[in-house]
N, C-alpha and C positions, 0 to 999 in steps of 0.2 A: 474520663475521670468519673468513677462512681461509688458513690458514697454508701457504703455497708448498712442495710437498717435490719430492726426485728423484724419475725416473720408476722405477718398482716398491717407494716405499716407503709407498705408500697418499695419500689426503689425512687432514685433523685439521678439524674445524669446530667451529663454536659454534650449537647448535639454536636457534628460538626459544626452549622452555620451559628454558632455560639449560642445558640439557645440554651434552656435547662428545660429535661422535660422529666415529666413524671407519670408513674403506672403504679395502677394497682387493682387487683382483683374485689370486685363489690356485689350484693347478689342484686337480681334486677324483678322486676314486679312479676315475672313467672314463674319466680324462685330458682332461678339458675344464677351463675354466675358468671362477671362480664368482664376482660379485663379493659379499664377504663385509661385515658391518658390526658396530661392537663401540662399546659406549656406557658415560659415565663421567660422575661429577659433576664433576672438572675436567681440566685440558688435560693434566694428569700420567697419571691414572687412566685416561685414553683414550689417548694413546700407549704406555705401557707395555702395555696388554692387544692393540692391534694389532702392536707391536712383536714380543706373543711369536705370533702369529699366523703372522707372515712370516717370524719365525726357526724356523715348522714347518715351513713351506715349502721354505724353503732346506735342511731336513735331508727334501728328501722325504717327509713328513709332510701326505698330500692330506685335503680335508675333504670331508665326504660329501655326495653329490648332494642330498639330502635333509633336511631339517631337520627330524631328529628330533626328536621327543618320545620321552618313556621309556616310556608308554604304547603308542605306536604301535609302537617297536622290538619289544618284550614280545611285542605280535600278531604282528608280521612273523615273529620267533622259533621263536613257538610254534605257527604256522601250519605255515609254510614249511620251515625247516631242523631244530628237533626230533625231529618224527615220522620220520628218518631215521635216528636213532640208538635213541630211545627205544622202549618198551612201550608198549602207548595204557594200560595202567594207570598206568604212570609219568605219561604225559602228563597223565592226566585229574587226577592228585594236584597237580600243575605250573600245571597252568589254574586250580583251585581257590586255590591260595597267589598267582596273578598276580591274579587277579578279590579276592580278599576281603583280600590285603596291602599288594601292590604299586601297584597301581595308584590307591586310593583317595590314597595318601601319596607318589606320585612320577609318575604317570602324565603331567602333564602338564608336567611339569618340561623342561629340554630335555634330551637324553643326553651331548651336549657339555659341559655344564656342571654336571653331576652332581662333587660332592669327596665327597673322603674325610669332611672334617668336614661337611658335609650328613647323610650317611650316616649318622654315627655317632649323630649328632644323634635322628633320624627311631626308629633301633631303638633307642637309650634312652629313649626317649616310647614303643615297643611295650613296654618291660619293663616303665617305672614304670606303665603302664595294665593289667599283670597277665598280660601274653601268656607263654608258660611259653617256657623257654631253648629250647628242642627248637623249637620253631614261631618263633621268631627266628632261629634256625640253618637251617632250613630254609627260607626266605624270602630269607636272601643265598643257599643254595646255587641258590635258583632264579635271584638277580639277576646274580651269578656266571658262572652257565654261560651266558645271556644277554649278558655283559659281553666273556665269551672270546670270543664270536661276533664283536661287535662289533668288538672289535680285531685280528682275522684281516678283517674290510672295511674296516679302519685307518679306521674311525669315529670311536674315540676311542682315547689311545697308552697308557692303562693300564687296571686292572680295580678301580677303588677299593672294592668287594667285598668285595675278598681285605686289604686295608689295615683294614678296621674292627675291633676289639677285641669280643669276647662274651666271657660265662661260659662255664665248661667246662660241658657238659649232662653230669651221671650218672645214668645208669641206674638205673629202679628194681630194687630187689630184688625177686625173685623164687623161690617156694619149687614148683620141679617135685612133680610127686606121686612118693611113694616108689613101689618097686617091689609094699609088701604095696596099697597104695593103686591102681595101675594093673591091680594084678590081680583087688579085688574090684571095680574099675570092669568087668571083661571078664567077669566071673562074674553081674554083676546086668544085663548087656548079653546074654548068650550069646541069647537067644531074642528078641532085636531084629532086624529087616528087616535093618540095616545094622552089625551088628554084624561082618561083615568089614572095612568101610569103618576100624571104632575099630580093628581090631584093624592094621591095617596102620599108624594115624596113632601107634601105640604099641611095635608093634616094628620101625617100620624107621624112624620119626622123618617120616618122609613130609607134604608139606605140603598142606595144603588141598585147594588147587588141584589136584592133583596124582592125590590120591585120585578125586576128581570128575571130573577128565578121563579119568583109566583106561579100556581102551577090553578087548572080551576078547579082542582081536588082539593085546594088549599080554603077555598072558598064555601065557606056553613052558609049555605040559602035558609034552611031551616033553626037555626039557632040564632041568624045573623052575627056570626062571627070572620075573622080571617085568622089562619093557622100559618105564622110565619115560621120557616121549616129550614129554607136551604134556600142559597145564593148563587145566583149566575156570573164569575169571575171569568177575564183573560189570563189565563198564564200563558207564558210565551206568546207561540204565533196559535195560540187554541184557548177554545171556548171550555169553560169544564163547571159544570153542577156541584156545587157539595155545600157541606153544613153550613150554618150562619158564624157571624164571629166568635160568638163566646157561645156560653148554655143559659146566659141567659137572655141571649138575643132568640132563642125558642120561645115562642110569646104568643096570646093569642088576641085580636084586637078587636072591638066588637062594629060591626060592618053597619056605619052609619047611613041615613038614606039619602042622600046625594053621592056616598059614595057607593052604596046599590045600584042606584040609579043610572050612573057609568058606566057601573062595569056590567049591569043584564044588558044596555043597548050594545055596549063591546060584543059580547057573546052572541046577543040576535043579530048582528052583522057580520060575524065571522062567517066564514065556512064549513058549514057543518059537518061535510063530508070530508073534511081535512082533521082526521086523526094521527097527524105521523108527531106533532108535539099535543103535550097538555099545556102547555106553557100559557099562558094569559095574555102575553104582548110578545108579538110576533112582527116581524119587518113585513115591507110589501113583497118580498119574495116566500113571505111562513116558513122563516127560521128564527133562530134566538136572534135577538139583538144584540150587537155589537155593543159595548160599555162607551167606547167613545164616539160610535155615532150617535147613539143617546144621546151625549153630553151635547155635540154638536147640534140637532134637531132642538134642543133646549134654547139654546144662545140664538139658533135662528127667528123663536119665536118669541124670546126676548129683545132683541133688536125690533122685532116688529112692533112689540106692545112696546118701545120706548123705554123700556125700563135700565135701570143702573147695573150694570154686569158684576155678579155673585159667580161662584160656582155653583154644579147641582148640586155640590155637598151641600153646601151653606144653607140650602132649603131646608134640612135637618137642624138647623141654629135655627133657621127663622119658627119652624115647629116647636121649637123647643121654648125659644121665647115667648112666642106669643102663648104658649100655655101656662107658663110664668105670670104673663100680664092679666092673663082670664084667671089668676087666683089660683088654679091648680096644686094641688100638693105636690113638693121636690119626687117624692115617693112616688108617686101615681105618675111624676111625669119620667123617670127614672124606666118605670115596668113597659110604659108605652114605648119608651125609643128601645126599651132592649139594651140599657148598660148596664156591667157587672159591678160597676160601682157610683154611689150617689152622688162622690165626688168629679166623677168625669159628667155626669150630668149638669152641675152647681157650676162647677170652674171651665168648664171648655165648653158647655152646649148655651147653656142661659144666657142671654149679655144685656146691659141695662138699654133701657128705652126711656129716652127723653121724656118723649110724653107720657110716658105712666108716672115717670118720678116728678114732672112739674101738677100731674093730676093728686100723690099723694101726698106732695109737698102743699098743695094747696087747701088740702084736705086738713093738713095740720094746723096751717096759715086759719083756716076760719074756724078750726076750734079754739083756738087759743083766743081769737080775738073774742068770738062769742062770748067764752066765760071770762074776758076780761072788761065783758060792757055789760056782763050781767051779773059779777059777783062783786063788782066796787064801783062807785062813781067817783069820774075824776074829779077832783076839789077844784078845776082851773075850767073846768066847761066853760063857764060865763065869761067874757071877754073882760082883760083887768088890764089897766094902763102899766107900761112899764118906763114910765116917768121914774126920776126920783120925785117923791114927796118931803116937802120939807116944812113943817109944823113947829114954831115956836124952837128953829135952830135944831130938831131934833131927828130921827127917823124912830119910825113907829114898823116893830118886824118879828114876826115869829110867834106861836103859842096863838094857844085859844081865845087872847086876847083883842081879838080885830085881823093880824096876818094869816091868811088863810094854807099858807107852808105850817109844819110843824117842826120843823129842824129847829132843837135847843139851843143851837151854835149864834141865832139869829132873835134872841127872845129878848136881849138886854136893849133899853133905850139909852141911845149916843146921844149928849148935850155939847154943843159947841159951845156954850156961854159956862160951861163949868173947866174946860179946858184951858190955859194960860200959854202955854209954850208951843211953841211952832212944831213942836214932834208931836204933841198931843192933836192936831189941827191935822196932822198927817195920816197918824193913826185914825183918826175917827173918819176922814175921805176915801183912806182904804176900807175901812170897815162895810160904809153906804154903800161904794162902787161896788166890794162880793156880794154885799145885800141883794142888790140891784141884777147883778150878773146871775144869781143863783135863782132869784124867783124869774126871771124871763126864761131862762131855760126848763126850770119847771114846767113853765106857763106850753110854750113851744114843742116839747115833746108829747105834752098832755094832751096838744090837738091833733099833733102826728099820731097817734093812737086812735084817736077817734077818727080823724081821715081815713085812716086803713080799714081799719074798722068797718065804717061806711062803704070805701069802696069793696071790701069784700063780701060784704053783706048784699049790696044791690048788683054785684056783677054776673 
């Protein structure tokens, strides 16, 4: 059975296995034209979804030569247009999350026909199966960035990606090692092969890579500078040289004299006659170093100095805060680590320190007391009984008249002998008892100020 239509508004049939399907001719992004087909359980379901086919059309809205999968896009992606923008460390993180995420759960899917509620669908089955928020986060930024391509080849007209709903990921805590801590790590280190290497990843925050690719052309003897350039990464099963992370991790850091002093005994112990690297820190066979025997050779000589297990990242926290705690401008300490932004400095590198904040909180602690023993003297210094006194039936309270309080609320004198009725006898025993309640607290705060006071004063 098939239903008659004008020319350019497709045909409608009826299949044998009772389907309804629909075709029609649409031009596609290399300007040819494709004939397209869209299938439905009944005659409704299949004109409406060719309908909206041809109303892409008519808004210029072409389909792609190709009949993608999501799978195949992913390669094409990550092949082809990626490594243009990206790091091959980037990449190789990229491949990893397409191979062991993506693909098992959408690869075969078509990329035209990828939704939003698909989507959402797919990474709440990653969560409820225990994938941690970070690694479901990272998974759409790779499908994402994948998707934006797409839609710059007017593949598909949105990035349903960016429409799905996640948890916020937070950060775990992290505790940098304090300064007395960084520094018995450089004291139980001092007569290590690579003990300039720590010493640079803890006063200049210096990262990894960065250390390891050092080269001693990088090193101003005459200017006393260092020229951080390019970084020494694993990709795969290889070692590979290339740029730092950003342009502004290009930085030049001026070569203080302990860490002079390191790194000329380094060089007078080398082998002089070993030109095949320029590299700075070499294994004991004088090759690059491995990234994660590094890390390794670190953790052994912090077990030895007893120390609380960090990573070698975290050395770059711990630099970062202790420049923080020495006063440092966010700015100056921003250019020293080499980030492209002030807020990745502020919010991921800095972290509070106890002890700075119980030194500045204290700090505030004795100015306040100061100018509170120096710009008013308390009225209650002298020791005052907190008796009632009881004078010819009466209380004596408030005003410049003898009560050394000035609250108005307390200036009238109560006579028991001018009272008659048992309410009046009531009222005036409430009255004394706040009297009474209001100057002992007076009295008692007024010496807890000065206590403090004192102790902060002689401590």
């Amino acid at each position: 059975m098939t239903s008659a239509r004008a020319n350019g508004e497709g045909t409608l049939y009826r299949r044998k296995d009772g389907r309804w399907e629909g075709a029609a001719y649409v031009p596609t992004a290399s300007g040819k034209r494709k004939r397209i087909r869209i299938y439905g359980k009944t005659r409704d379901e299949a004109h409406t979804k060719l309908t909206a086919r041809l109303s892409d059309a008519d808004r210029n809205i072409p389909v792609s030569d190709v009949g993608w999968t999501i799978g195949r896009y992913l390669d094409y992606w990550l092949n082809d247009v990626a490594p243009n923008t990206l790091r091959p460390k980037t990449l190789e993180s990229y491949e990893s999350i397409i191979r062991i995420h993506l693909k098992p759960r959408l690869g075969t899917r078509r990329l035209t026909e990828l939704s939003v509620t698909a989507l959402q669908q797919i990474f709440n089955e990653q969560l409820a199966e225990g994938h941690s928020v970070r690694i479901v986060q990272l998974t759409r930024t790779v499908l994402s960035a994948a998707l934006t391509r797409a839609m710059r080849e007017e593949i598909v007209f949105r990035n349903v990606a960016r429409l799905v709903t996640l948890p916020t990921w937070e950060r775990k805590d992290l505790t940098p090692w304090t300064a007395e801590e960084a520094g018995h790590f450089l004291t139980s280190a001092f007569a290590d092969r690579l003990y300039a290497a720590f010493l640079l990843l803890i006063v200049y925050g210096m990262r990894r890579g960065e250390v390891l690719g050092l080269r001693w052309r990088d090193i101003d003897w005459d200017n006393n500078q260092i020229h951080i350039t390019q970084q020494l990464q694993q990709v795969g099963n290889a070692l590979q040289v290339g740029p730092v992370k950003t342009n502004a991790g290009k930085r030049d850091l001026p070569l203080l004299a302990p860490v002079r002093a390191a790194l000329s005994e380094l060089q007078a112990g080398s082998d002089a006659a070993d030109t095949s690297s320029d590299l700075v820190f070499l294994s004991t066979d004088r090759t690059p170093i491995w990234p994660r025997n590094f890390a390794k050779h670190f953790h052994d000589l912090r077990e030895r100095a007893g120390l609380r297990r960090i990573t070698i990242h975290y050395l770059r926290h711990t630099a970062a805060t202790l420049l923080k705690n020495f006063g440092v401008p966010a700015r100056d300490v921003q250019l020293i680590l080499g980030h492209a932004q002030i807020t990745t400095t502020l919010q991921l590198y800095q972290h509070g320190d106890v002890a700075a904040q119980q030194t500045a909180l204290d700090r505030v602690g004795r100015a306040l007391l100061v100018s509170v023993g120096d710009g008013t003297r308390c009225r209650q210094i002298q020791p005052s009984t907190t008796e009632l006194m009881f004078e010819n039936a009466s209380i004596i309270s408030g005003g410049p008249g003898g009560a050394r309080t000035l609250d108005t609320l307390l200036k009238r004198q109560v006579s028991l002998s001018q009272r008659d009725s048992l309410a009046s006898v009531v009222r005036q025993l409430r009255t004394r008892t706040n009297t009474h309640v209001l100057g002992y607290v007076a009295v008692k705060r007024c010496r807890q100020i000065t206590d403090h006071r004192h102790e902060y004063l002689t401590a």
